[in-house]
N, C-alpha and C positions, 0 to 999 in steps of 0.2 A: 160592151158585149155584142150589140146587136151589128157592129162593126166588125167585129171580127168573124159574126156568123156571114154576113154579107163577103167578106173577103172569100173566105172559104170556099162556099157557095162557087163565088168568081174562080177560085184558083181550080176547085172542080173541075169545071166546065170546062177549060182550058185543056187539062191535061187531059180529059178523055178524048177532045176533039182533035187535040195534038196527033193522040197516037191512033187518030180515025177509029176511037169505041163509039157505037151506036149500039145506045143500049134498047134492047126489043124481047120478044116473046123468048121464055125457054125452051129453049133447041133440045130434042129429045138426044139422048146418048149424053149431051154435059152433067157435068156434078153440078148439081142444083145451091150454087152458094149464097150468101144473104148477103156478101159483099160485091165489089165490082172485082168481074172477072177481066186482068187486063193480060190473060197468060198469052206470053209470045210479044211481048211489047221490045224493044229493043234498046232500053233506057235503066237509069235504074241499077245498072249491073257492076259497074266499080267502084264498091263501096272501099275506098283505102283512109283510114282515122285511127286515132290511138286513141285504148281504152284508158280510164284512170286512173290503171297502174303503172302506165309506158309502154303499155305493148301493142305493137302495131295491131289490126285487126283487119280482115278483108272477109268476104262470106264463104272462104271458102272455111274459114274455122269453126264454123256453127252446121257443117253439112251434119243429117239426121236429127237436124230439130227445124221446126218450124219458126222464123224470125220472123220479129216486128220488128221495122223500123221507124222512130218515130225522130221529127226534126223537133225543138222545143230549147227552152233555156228555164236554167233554175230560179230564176225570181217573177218566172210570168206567174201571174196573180190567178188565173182559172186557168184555161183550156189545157197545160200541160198537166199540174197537178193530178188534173180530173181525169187524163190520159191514163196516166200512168196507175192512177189508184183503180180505171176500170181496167187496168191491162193486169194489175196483179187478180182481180175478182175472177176474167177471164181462168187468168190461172188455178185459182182455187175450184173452178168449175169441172176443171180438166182432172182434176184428183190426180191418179195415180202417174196421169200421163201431163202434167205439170212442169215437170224437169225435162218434158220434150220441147216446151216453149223457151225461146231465147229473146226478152224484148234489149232495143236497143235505142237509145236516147243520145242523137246527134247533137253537141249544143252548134247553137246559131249565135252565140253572143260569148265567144273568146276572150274580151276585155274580163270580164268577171267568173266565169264558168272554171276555173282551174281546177286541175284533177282532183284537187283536197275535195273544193266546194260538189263539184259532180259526185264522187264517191259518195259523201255523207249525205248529197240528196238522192242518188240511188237507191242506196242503206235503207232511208226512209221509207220504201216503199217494198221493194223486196232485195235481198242479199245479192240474187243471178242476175239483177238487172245488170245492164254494164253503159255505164254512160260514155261516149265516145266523144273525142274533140278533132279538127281540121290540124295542119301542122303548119298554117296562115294564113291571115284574110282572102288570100289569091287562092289557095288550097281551099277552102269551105265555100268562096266562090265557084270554082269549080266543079266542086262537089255539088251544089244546090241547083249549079244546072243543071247536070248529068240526070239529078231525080226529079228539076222539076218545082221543084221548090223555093216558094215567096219567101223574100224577108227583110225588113226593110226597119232601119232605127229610126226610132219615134221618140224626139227629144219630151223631156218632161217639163213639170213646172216649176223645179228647182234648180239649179244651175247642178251641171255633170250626171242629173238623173236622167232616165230615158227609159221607155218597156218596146219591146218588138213584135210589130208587125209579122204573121208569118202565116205559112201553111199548118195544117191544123189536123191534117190525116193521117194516115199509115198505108206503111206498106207489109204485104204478106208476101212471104217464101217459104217454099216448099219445102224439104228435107234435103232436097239436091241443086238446093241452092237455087231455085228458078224463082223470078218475080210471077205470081200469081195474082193476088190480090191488093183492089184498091179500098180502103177502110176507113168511109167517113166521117169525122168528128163527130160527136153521139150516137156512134154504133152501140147498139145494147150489149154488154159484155158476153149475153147469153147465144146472141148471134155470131160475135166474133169466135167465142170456143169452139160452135158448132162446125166453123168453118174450119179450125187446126185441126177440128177430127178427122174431117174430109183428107183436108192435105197429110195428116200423121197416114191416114188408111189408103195413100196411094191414087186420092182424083188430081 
């Protein structure tokens, strides 16, 4: 655990310095958000995967809701599980305005991830989640550059077993489809709602 908090931590650092974020005092006239504000960043933007039913999917299908996007795989043992059950809490916080959140769960480990297994661990957490997969290892390569995103197989102690390495945050978009926000791994659920309300209300 304390490895992966560490990774984390690392893969942080990186993208913000990447896309030259300095994070400093709040700037009167911004939406005062509790996550990192990366709006205007130029990454990020071509999300193209199939959801778990076979349907292609891109952001622009979720305009007028606020999306998560989270990179993870169904048999990581914490940090995704933990994602996704505070990403539904998120939701139940949001009450009425719930069904304006879209989270999205990228797997990173296509060897076992298959639409079956993705659907029923969606399921699991809530119905609207929609887990999405790459269309080949070169395709989710790609992908995981574009956002930015670690991930690296970590053989296990069994022969053919292995758990993944990876990035551990989220992303936030707006209703109009723009990357907004960067959401790191133990954000309070009660902070990340606060922040859909912001982007549901037009900051």
């Amino acid at each position: 655990m304390n490895r992966r908090f560490a990774l984390e931590k690392i893969a942080a650092g990186a993208l913000l310095a990447s896309a030259g974020i300095v994070l400093s005092a709040c700037q009167p006239g911004k939406p005062q958000f509790r996550g990192i504000d990366i709006t205007g960043v130029d990454y990020a933007q071509n999300l193209r995967a199939t959801d778990f039913n076979g349907q292609p999917r891109t952001l622009a299908d979720f305009r007028g809701k606020v999306v998560v996007i989270f990179f993870g795989y169904t048999q990581c043992p914490d940090v995704c599980p933990t994602t996704m059950t505070e990403m539904l809490q998120v939701k139940q916080l949001l009450g009425a305005d719930g069904d304006k959140l879209q989270v999205l769960f990228l797997s990173l480990d296509p060897e076992r991830d298959t639409p079956e297994v993705l659907k029923a661990y969606m399921g699991s957490f809530d119905p609207s989640f929609l887990g999405l997969y790459a269309g080949s290892p070169d395709e989710l390569a790609a992908l995981a550059k574009d956002f930015k995103v670690f991930y690296k197989k970590v053989e296990g102690s069994t022969p053919g077993s292995y758990t993944m390495d990876h990035t551990a945050s989220s992303y936030l978009y707006d209703p109009q489809g723009r990357l907004r926000l960067f959401s790191r791994y133990g954000s309070k659920p009660e902070d990340v709602a606060a922040d859909v309300r912001l982007l549901l209300g037009g900051a």
